[in-house]
LONU-92315 format. One record per residue (C-alpha): x, y, z. Coordinates in steps of 0.25 Angstrom, whole numbers, plus 5000, padded with zeros to 4 digits. Example, Ala and Ser with C-alpha at 12.3 -4.5 7.8 and 13.67 -1.06 7.14 Angstrom:
BEGIN
504949825031 505549965029 
This chain:
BEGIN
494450684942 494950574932 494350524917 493150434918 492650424905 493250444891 492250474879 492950434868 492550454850 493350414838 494350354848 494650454855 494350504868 493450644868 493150664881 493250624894 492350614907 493150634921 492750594935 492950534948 492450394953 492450334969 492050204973 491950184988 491650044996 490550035004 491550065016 491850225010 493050165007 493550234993 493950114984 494150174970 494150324963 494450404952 494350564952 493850634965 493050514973 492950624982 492250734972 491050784976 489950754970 488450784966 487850624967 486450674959 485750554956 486750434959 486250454974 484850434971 485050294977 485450374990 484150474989 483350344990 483750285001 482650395010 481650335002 481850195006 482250235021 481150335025 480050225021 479550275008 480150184999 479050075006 478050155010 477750184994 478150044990 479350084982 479849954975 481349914970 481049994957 480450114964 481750134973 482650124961 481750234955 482150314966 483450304963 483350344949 483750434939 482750374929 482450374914 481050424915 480550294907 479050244913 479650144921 480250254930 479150364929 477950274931 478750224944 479050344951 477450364948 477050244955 478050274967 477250434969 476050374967 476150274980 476650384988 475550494982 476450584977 476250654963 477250654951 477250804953 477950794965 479250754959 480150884960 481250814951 480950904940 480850864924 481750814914 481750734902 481750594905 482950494902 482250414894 482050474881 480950354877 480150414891 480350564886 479750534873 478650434879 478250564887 478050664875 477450564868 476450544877 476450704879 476750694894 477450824901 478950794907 478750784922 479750754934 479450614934 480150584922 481450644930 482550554932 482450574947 480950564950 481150434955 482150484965 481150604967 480150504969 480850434981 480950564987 479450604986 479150474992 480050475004 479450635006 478050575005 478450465016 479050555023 477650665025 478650765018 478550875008 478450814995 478650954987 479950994991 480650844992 481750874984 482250994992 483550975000 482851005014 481950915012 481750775019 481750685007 483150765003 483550775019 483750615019 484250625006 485350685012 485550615024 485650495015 486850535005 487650565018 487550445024 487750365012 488750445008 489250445023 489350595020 489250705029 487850785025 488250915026 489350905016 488550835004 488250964996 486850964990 486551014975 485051004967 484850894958 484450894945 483050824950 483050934962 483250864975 484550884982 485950824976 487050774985 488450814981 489650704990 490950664985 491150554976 491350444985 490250464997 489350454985 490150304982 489950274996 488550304998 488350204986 489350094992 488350115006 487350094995 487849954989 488349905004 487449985012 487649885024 488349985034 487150085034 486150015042 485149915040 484150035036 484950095025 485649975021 484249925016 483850035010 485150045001 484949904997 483649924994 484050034985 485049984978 484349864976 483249924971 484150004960 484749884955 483449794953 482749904945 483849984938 482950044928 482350134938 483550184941 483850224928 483050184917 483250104902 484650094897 485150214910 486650164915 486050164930 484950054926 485849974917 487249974927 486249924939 485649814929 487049764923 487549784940 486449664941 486249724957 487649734960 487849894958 487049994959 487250144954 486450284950 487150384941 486950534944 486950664936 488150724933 488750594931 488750534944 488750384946 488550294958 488750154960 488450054974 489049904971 488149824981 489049714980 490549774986 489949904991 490750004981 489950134979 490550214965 490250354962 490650424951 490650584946 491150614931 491550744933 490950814922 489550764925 489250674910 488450554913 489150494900 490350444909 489750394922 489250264917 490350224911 491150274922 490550204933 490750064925 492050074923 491850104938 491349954941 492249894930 493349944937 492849914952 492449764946 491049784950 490549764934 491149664924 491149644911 489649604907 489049714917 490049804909 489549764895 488249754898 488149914900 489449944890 488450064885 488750134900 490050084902 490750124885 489450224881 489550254865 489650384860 488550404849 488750504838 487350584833 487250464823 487150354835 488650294831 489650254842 490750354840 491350344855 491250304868 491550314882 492750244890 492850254904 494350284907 494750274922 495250164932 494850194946 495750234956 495950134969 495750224981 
């Protein structure tokens, strides 16, 4: 484990996040690390990108018409805001499946502007508004296609969670038995690899051309669809939605709890995966741009342009800048 992040007021440093870092070519090969490329490690929501690909694959995604901004939904830890609830909407409603089939439970949305809409308008906090009722969505749709249960689709012997499986293994290129299982904050299975299968299985992502003609399209339709409609992903002013717009459909990524963040680079095939050990979200953004800096996959402008992820400012209770965040590592060459 080795300092990432320094959090620093009044000119001095006051704590400091630590961590471990991998970047694995498209090949397996590992290319750069920091820390324990090799930890173990939960991959919560940054694989959602993987959880979609049965969706596409089984026939479901076309059946019920998803568009490009439909699958990126899938793949999201959303906001909440209208453009993502009214979407997951349209996508049960053409497979005829109610909002009260979504098992991802409640929680207050990202959006504070959404929350406030919903009291406003004296409407009760459903599972809709969940940051992973578009995943959950995908999930129910592929069940539906698939004639299976919809009530008990986020159970781990379940289909839908079955091929879930059976793809983070491949991609990963990772023997099944040996990925441990947890339950995620949303309730379906969680998938716990080390480090650098889960940059690996993003690298097959980005250069996908080795996994057959079948799979290969599907990760690129995937990806793709992620990096045209980045809101969906995330939502207004998120660090996924505005890193995919300033990648301008070069990189792709999806940030987990616990301070996880993948990354697929579509361009030279590197997949990058990132854990700050002591699981605060505050450092992973500005981790995994310093990340690309140092790999040359982000210059300057792209840096600027998202200077608030990349030098967060730390606000006292009045709203003055009183410090900031300075990413403090060089990656190690493998």
């Amino acid at each position: 484990m080795e300092k990432l992040v320094d959090v620093c007021r009044g000119g001095r440093v006051e704590s400091s996040h630590y961590g471990h870092i991998a970047v694995v070519a498209s090949d397996g090969k590992l290319l750069f690390s920091l820390g324990d490329p090799y930890r173990k490690t939960y991959a919560r929501s940054s694989v959602k990108p993987l959880q979609a690909i049965p969706v596409v694959e089984t026939g479901a995604a076309d059946r019920y018409e998803l568009s490009d901004a439909d699958l990126s939904l899938c793949c999201a830890s959303h906001s909440g805001e209208a453009q993502h609830t009214e979407r997951v909407l349209a996508i049960l409603g053409r497979a005829g499946i109610g909002e009260d089939a979504l098992q991802c439970g409640t929680h207050i949305p990202h959006s504070q502007d959404a929350y406030q809409k919903l009291i406003a308008a004296g409407k009760k906090l459903t599972p809709l508004y969940s940051n992973c009722s578009g995943k959950h969505t995908g999930m129910l749709i592929t069940a539906k296609h698939m004639g299976e249960s919809l009530e008990d689709y986020y159970k781990p012997d379940h289909p839908v969670q079955q091929r879930i499986l059976q793809v983070i293994a491949e991609m990963a290129d990772y023997p099944i038995e040996q990925i441990e299982m947890g339950t995620d904050g949303c309730g379906v299975p969680v998938h716990a690899l080390p480090l650098e299968r889960l940059a690996y299985a993003f690298a097959r992502m980005a250069h996908p051309d080795d996994l057959g003609e079948k799979r290969a399209n599907t990760a690129n339709r995937i990806t793709a669809a992620m990096m045209k409609h980045p809101e969906m992903v995330g939502g207004t002013g998120r660090f996924c939605t505005d890193f995919m717009k300033a990648a301008r459909g070069r990189l792709f990524g999806k940030a987990g709890a616990e301070s996880v963040y993948l990354i697929g680079d579509r361009q030279t095939g590197v997949g990058i995966a990132i854990k700050v050990e002591d699981g605060n979200g505050r450092a992973a953004y500005p981790t995994a741009l310093e990340t690309l800096r140092q790999l040359g996959l982000l210059d300057k402008s792209q840096l600027d342009e998202l200077a608030h992820h990349y030098r967060p400012i730390v606000k006292n209770a009045r709203q003055e800048n009183v410090g900031e965040l300075v990413p403090s590592f060089t990656l190690h060459k493998c």
